[in-house]
C-alpha positions in Angstrom: -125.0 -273.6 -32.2 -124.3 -270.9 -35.1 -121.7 -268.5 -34.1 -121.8 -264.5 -33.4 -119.1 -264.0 -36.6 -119.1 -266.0 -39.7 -115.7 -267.2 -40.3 -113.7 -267.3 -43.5 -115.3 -270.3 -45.7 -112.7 -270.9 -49.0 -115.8 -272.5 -50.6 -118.1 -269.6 -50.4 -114.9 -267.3 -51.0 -114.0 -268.9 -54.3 -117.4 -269.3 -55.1 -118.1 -265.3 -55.0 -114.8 -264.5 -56.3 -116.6 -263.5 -59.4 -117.6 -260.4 -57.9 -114.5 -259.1 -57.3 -113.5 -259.7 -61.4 -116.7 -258.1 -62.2 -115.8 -254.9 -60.4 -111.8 -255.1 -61.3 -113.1 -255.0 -65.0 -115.4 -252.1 -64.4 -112.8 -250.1 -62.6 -110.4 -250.5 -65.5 -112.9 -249.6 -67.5 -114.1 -246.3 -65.9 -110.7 -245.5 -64.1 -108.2 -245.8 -66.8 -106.1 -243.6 -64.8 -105.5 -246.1 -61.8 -104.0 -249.6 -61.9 -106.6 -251.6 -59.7 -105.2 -255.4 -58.7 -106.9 -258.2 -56.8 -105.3 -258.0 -53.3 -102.7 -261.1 -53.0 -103.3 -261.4 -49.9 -106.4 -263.1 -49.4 -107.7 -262.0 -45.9 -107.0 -258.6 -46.6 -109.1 -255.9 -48.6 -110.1 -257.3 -52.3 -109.0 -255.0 -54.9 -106.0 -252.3 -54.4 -105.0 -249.5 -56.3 -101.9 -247.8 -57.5 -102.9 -244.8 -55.5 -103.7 -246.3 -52.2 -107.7 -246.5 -52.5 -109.0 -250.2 -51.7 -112.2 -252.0 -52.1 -114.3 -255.2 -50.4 -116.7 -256.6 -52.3 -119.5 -258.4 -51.1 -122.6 -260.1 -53.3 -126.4 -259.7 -51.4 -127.5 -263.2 -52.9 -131.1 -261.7 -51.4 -130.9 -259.0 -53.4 -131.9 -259.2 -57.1 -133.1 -257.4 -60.3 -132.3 -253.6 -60.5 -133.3 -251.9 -57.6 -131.9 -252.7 -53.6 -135.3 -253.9 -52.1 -134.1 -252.8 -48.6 -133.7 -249.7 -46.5 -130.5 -250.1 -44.8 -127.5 -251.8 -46.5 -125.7 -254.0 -43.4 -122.3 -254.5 -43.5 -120.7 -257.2 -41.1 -118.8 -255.4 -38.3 -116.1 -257.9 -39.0 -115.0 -255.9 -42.5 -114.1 -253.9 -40.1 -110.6 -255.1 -40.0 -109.7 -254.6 -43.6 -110.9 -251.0 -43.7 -108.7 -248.4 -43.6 -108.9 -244.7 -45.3 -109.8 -244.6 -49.1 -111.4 -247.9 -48.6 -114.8 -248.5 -50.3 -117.1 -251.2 -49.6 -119.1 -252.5 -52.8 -122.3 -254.3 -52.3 -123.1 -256.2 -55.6 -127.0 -257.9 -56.3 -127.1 -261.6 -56.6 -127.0 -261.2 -60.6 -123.9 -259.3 -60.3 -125.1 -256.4 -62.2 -126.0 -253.3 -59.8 -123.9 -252.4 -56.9 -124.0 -250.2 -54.4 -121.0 -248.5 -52.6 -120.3 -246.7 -49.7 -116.9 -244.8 -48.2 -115.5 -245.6 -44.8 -116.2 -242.7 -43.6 -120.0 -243.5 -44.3 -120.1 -246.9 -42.8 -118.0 -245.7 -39.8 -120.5 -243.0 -38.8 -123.6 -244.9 -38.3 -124.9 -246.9 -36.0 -124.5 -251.0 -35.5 -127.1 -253.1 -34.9 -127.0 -257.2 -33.9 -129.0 -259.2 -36.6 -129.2 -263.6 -36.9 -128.1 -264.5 -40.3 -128.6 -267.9 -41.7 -124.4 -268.5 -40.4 -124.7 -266.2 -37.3 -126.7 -265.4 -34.4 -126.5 -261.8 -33.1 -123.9 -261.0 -35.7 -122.5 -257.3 -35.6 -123.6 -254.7 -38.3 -123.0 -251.4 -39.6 -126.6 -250.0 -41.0 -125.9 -247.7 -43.9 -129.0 -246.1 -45.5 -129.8 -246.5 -48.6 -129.7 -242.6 -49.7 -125.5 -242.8 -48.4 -125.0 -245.4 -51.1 -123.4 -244.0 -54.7 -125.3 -247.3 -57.1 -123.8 -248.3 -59.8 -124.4 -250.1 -62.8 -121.8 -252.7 -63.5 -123.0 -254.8 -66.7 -120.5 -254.0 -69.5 -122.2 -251.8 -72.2 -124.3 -249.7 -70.2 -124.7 -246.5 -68.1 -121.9 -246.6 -65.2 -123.9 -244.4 -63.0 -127.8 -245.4 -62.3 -130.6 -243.3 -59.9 -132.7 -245.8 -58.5 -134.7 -242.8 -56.4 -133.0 -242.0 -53.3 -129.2 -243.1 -52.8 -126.2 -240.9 -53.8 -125.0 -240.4 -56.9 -121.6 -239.2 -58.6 -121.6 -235.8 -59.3 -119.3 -235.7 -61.9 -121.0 -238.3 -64.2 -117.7 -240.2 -65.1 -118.6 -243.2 -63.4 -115.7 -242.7 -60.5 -115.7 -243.9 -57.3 -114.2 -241.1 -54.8 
């Protein structure tokens, strides 16, 4: 019987690690002014910053190509336990070029729902909508910031997450 919380897998862990290089080089990229780090500690938060912000990254292998396909972003109640404030959660697409991102604040505010994933039944979730989400366009050599219709973007145009 499948469990109601996926546990930590190393495989699938260093097989997604990727993800969190992907969006340590865009950060150093678009926030010169911060020194961002992969966490050390492996069951903590991914990436850290000088100035206390921190950052999970997740990759939606259902989710490909340029636009998120789906409503709601769900994020497993169990990242929960690495969020604290200034912490971001970034959902990156199966191709590892779009992500979307969303504050603690966000995530915390809205409602969780129980959904059967193919490692979990009646997993917990937080169910962001899409429109609370800042996307953003990680592939090196293009626009930092992307519209895809109806989710938040960064008002200042410099490609910052805050």
């Amino acid at each position: 019987m499948k469990p109601s919380s996926k546990e930590f897998d190393r495989r699938m862990y260093n097989r997604d690690d990727i993800a969190k290089i992907d969006m340590l080089n865009w950060l150093n990229i678009n926030q010169p002014d911060l020194q961002w780090i992969e966490n050390p500690d492996i069951y903590g938060v991914d990436l850290i910053a000088n100035n206390g912000n921190s950052i999970e990254v997740e990759i939606n292998h259902n989710w490909t190509g340029h636009t998120y396909p789906f409503k709601y972003v769900h994020v497993p109640g169990r990242k929960a336990r690495v969020m604290a404030p200034n912490t971001y959660f970034v959902m990156m697409n199966h191709e590892r070029t779009h992500a979307l991102v969303t504050g603690i604040d966000d995530l915390l505010s809205e409602p969780t729902v129980f959904r059967d994933t193919k490692y979990t039944v009646q997993e917990l979730f937080y169910r962001v909508p899409i429109h609370k989400c800042l996307t953003i366009n990680v592939t090196p050599g293009t626009d930092t910031i992307n519209t895809l219709g109806n989710e938040r973007t960064a008002t200042n145009g410099d490609g910052s997450i805050s």
